[in-house]
N, CA, C and O atoms as a CHARMM CRD file, in Angstrom:
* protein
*
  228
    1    1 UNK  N     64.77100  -9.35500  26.38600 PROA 1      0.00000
    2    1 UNK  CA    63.48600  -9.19100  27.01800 PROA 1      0.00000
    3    1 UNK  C     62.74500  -8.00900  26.37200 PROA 1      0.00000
    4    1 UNK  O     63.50000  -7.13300  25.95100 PROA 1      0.00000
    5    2 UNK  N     61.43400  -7.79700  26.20400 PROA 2      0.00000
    6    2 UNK  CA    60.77900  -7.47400  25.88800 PROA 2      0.00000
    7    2 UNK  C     60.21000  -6.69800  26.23800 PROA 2      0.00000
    8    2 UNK  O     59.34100  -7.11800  27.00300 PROA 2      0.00000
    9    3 UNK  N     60.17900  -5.00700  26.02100 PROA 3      0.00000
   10    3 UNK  CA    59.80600  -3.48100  26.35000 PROA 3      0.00000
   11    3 UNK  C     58.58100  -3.55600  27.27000 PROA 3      0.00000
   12    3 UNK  O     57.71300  -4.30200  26.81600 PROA 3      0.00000
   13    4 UNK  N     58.35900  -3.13000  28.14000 PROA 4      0.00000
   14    4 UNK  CA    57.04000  -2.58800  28.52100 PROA 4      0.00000
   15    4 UNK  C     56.23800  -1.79100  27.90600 PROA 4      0.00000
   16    4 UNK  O     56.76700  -0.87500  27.27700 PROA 4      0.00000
   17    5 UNK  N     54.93400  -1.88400  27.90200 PROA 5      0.00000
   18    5 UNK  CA    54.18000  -1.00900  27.30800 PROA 5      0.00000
   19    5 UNK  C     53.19500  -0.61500  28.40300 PROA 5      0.00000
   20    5 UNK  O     52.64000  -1.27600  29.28000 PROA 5      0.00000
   21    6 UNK  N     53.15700   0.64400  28.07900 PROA 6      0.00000
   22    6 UNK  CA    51.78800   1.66500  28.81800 PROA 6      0.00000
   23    6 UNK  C     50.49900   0.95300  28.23800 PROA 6      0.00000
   24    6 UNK  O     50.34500   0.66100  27.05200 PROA 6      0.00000
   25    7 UNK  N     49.09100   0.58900  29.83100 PROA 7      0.00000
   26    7 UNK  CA    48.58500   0.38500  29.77000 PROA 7      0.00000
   27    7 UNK  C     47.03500   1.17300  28.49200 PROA 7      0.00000
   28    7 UNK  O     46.05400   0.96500  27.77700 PROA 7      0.00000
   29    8 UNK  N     47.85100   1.98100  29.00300 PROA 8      0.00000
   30    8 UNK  CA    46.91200   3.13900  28.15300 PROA 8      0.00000
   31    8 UNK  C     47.58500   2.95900  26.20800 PROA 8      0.00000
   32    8 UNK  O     46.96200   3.41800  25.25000 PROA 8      0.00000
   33    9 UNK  N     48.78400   2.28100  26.11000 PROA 9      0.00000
   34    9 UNK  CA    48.76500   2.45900  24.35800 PROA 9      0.00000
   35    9 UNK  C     48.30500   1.00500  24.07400 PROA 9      0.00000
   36    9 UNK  O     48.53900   0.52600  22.96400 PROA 9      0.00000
   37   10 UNK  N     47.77000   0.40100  24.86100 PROA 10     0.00000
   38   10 UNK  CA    47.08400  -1.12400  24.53900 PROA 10     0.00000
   39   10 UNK  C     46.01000  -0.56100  23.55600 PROA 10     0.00000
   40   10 UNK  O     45.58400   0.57400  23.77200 PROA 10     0.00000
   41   11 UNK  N     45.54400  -1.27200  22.49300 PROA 11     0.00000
   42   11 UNK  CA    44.37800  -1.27400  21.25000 PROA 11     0.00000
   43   11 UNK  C     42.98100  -1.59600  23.08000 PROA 11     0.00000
   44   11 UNK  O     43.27400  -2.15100  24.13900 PROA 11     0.00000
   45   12 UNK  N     41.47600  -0.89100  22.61500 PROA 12     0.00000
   46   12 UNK  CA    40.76400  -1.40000  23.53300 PROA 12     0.00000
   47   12 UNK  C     39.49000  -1.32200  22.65600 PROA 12     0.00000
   48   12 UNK  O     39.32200  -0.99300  21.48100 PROA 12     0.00000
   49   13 UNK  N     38.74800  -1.69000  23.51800 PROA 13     0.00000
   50   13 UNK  CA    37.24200  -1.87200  23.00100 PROA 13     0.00000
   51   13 UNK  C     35.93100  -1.55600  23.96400 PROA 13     0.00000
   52   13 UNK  O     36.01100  -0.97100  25.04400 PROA 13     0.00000
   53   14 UNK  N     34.61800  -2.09200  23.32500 PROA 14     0.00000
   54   14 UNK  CA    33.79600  -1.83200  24.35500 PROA 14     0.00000
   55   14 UNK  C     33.03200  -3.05400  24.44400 PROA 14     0.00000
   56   14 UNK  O     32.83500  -3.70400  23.41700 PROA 14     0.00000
   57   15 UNK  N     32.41200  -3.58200  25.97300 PROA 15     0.00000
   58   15 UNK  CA    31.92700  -4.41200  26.08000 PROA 15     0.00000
   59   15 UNK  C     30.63600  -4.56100  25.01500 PROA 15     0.00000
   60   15 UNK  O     30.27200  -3.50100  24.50600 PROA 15     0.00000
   61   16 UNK  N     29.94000  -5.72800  24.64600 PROA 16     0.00000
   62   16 UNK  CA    28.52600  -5.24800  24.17200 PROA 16     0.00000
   63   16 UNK  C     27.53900  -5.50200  24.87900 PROA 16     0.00000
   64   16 UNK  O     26.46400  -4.95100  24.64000 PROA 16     0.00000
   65   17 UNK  N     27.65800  -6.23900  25.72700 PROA 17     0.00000
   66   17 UNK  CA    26.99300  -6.27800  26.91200 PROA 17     0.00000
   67   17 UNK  C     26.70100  -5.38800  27.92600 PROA 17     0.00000
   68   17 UNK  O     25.54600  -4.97600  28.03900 PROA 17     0.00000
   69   18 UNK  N     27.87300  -4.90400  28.94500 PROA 18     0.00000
   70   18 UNK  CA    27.85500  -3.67600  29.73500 PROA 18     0.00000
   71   18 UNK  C     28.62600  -2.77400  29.54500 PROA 18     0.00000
   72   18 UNK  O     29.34700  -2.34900  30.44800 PROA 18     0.00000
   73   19 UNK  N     28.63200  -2.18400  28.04500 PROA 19     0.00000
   74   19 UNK  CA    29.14000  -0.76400  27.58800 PROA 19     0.00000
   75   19 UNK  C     30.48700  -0.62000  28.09700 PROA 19     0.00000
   76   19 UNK  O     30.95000   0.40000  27.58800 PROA 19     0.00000
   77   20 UNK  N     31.38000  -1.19800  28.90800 PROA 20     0.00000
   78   20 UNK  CA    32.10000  -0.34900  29.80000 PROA 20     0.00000
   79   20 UNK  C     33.66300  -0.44900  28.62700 PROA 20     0.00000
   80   20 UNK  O     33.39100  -1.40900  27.90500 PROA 20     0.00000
   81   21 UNK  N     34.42500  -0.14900  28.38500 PROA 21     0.00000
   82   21 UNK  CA    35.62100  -0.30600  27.57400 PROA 21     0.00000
   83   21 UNK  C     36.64900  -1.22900  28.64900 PROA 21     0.00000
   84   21 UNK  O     36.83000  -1.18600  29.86600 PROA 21     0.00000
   85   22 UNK  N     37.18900  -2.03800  27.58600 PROA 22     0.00000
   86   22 UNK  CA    38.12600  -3.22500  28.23600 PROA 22     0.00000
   87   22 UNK  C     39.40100  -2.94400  27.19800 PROA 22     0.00000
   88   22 UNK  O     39.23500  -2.40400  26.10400 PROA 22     0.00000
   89   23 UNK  N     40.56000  -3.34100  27.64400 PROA 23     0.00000
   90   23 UNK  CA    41.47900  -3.19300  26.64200 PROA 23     0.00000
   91   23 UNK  C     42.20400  -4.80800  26.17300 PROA 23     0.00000
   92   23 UNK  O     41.55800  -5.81000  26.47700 PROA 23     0.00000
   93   24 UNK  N     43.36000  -4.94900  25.53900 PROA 24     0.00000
   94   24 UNK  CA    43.96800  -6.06500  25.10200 PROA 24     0.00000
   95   24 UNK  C     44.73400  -6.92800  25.93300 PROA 24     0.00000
   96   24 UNK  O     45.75900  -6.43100  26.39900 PROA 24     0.00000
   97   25 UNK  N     44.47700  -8.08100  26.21800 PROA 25     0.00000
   98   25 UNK  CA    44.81900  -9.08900  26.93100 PROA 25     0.00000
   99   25 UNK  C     46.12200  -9.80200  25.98800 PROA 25     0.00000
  100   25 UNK  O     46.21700  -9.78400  24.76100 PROA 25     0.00000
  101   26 UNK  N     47.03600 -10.40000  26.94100 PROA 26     0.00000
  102   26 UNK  CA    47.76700 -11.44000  26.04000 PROA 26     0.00000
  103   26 UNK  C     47.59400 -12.15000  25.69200 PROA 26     0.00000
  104   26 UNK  O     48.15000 -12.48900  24.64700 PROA 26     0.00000
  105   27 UNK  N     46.35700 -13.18600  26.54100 PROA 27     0.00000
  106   27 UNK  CA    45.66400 -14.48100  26.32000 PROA 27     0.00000
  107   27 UNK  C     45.00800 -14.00400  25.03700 PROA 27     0.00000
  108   27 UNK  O     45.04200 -14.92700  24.22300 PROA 27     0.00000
  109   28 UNK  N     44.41000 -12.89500  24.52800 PROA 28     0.00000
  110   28 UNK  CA    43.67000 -12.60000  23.45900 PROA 28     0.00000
  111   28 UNK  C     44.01600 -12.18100  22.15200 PROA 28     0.00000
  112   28 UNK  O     43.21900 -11.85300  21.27300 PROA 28     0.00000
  113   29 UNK  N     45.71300 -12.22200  22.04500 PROA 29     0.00000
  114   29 UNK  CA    46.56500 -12.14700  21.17100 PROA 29     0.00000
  115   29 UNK  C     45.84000 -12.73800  19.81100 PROA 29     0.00000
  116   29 UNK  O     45.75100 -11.91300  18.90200 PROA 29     0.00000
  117   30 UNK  N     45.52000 -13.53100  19.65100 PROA 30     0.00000
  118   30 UNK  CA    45.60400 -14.78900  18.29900 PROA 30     0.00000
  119   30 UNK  C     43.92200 -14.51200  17.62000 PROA 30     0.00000
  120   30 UNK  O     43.58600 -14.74100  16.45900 PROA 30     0.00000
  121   31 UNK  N     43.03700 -13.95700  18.73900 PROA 31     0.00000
  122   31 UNK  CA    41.93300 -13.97300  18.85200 PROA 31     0.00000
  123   31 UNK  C     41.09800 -12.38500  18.92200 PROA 31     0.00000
  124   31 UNK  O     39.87800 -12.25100  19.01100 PROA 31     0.00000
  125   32 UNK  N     42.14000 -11.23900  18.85400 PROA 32     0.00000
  126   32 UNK  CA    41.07900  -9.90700  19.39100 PROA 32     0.00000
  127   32 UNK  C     40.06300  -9.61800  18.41700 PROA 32     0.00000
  128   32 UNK  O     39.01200  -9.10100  18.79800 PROA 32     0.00000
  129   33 UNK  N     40.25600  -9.89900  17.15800 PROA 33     0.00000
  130   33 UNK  CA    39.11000  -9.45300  16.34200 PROA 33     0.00000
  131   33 UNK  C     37.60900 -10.14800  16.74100 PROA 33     0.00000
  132   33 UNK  O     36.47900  -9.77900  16.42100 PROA 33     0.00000
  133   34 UNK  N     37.88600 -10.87400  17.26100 PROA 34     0.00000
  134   34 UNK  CA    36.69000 -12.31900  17.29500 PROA 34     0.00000
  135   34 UNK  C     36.04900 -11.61800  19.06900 PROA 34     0.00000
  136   34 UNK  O     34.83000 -11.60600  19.23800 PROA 34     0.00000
  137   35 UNK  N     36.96200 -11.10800  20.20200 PROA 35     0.00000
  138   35 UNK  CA    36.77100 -10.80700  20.92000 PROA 35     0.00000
  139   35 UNK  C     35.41300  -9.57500  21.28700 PROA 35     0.00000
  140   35 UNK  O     35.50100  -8.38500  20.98400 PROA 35     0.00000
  141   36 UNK  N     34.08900 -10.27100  22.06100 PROA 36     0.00000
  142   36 UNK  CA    33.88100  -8.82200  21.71700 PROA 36     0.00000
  143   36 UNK  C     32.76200  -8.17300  23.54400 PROA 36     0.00000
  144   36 UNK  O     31.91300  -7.34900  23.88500 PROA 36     0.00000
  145   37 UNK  N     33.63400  -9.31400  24.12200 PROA 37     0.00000
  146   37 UNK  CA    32.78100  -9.22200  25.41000 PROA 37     0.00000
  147   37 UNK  C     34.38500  -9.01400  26.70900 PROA 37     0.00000
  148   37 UNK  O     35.55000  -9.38700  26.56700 PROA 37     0.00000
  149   38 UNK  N     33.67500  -8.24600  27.91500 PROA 38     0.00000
  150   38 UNK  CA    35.01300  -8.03200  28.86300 PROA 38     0.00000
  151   38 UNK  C     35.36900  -9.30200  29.86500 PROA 38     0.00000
  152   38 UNK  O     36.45800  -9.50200  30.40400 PROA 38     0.00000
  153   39 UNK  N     34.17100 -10.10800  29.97500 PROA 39     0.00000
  154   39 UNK  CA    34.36600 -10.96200  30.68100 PROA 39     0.00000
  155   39 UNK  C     33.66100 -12.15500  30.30500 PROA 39     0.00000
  156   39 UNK  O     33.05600 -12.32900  29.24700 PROA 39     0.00000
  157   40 UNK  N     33.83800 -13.28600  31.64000 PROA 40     0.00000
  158   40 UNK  CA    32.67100 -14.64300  30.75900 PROA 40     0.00000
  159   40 UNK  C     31.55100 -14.40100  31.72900 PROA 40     0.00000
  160   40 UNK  O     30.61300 -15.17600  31.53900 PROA 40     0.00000
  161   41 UNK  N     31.28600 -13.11900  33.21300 PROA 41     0.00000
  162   41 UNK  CA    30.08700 -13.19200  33.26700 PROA 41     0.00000
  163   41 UNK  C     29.76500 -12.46000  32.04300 PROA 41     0.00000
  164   41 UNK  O     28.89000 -13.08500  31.44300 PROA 41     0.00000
  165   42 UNK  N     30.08800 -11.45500  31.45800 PROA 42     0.00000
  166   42 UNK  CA    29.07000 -10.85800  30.45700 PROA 42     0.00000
  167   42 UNK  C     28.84400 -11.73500  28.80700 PROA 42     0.00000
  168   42 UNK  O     27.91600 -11.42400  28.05900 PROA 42     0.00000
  169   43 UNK  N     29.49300 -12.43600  28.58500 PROA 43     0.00000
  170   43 UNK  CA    29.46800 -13.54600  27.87400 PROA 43     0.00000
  171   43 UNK  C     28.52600 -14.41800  28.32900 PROA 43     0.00000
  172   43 UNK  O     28.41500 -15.19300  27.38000 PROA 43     0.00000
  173   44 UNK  N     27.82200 -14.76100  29.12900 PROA 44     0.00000
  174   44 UNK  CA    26.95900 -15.13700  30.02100 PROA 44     0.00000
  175   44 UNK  C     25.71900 -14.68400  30.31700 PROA 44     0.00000
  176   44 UNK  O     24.71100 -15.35100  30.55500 PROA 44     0.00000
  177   45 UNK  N     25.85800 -13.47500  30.28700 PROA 45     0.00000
  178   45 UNK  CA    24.65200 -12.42200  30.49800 PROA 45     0.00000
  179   45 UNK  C     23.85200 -12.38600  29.38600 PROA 45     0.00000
  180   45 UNK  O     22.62400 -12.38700  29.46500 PROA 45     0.00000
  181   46 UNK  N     24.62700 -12.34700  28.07600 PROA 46     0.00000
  182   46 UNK  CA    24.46400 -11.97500  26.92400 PROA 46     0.00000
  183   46 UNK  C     23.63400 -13.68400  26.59100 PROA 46     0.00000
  184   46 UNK  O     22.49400 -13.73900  26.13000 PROA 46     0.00000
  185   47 UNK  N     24.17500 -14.51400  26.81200 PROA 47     0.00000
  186   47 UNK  CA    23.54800 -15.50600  26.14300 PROA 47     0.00000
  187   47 UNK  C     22.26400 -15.69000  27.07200 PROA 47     0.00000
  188   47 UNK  O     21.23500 -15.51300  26.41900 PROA 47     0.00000
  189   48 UNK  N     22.09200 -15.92100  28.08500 PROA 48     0.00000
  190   48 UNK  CA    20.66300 -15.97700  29.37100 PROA 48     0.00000
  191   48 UNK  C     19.76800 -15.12000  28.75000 PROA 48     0.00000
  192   48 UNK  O     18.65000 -15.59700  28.55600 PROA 48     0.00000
  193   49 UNK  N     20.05100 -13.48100  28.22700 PROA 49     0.00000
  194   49 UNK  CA    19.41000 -12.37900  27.96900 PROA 49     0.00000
  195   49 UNK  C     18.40300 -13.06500  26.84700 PROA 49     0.00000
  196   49 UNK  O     17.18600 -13.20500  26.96200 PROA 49     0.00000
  197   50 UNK  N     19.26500 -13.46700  25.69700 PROA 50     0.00000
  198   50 UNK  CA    18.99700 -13.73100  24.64800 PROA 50     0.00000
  199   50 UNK  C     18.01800 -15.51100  24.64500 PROA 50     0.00000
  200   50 UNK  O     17.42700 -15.93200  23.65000 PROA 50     0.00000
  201   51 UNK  N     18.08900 -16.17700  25.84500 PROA 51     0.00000
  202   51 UNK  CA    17.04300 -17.00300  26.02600 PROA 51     0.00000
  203   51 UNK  C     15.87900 -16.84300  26.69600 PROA 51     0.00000
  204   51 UNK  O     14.98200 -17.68400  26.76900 PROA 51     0.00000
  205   52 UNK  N     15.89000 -15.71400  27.20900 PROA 52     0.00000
  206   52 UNK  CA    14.53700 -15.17700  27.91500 PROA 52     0.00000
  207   52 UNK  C     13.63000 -14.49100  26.88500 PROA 52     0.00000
  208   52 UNK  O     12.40100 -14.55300  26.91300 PROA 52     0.00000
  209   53 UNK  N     14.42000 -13.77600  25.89400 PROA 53     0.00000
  210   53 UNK  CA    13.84300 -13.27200  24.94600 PROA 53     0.00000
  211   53 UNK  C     13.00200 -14.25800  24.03100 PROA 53     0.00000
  212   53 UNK  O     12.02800 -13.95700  23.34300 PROA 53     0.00000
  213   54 UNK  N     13.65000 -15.62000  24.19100 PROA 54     0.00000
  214   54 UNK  CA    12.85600 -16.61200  22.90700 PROA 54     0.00000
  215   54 UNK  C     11.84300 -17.24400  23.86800 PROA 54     0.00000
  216   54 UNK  O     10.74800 -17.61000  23.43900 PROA 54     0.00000
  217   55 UNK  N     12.18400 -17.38100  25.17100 PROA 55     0.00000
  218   55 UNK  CA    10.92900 -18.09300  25.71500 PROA 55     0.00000
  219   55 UNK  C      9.75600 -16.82900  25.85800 PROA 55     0.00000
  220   55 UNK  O      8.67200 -17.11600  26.36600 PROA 55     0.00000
  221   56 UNK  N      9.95400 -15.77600  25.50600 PROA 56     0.00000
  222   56 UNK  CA     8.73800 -14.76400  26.18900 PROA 56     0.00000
  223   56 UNK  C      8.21400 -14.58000  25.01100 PROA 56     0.00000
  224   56 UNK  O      7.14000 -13.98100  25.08000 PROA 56     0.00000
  225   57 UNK  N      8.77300 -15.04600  23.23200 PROA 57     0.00000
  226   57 UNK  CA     8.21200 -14.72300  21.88100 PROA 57     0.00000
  227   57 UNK  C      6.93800 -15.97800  21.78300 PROA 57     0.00000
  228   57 UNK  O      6.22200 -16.05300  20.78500 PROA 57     0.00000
C-alpha cells in the first residue's frame, strides 16, 4: 500500500477564473498540465463570461 502524502506537498495551482489556489487531484493525474480551472462552476463561468463579451462586441 501506498504512503500518504501531506496535503500541503501536493504540486497546486491557481484558478483563472476565481484566483483562489486549488491543488492536485487523483482524477487529474493523466491530465494536470491541461488543468487550469478549480471547478466546473468556474469552467462555466469562464465560458458564459466569454459569451457575453461577443454578444456586447
Amino acid at each position: 500500500m501506498a504512503r500518504m502524502q501531506r496535503k500541503s506537498d501536493l504540486p497546486m495551482k491557481t484558478c483563472a477564473t476565481c484566483g483562489r489556489p486549488f491543488t492536485w487531484r487523483r482524477k487529474w493525474a493523466r491530465v494536470w498540465d491541461e488543468v487550469r480551472y478549480c471547478s466546473d462552476r468556474c469552467r462555466g463561468e469562464r465560458a458564459r463570461s466569454a459569451r457575453k463579451t461577443d454578444q456586447n462586441s
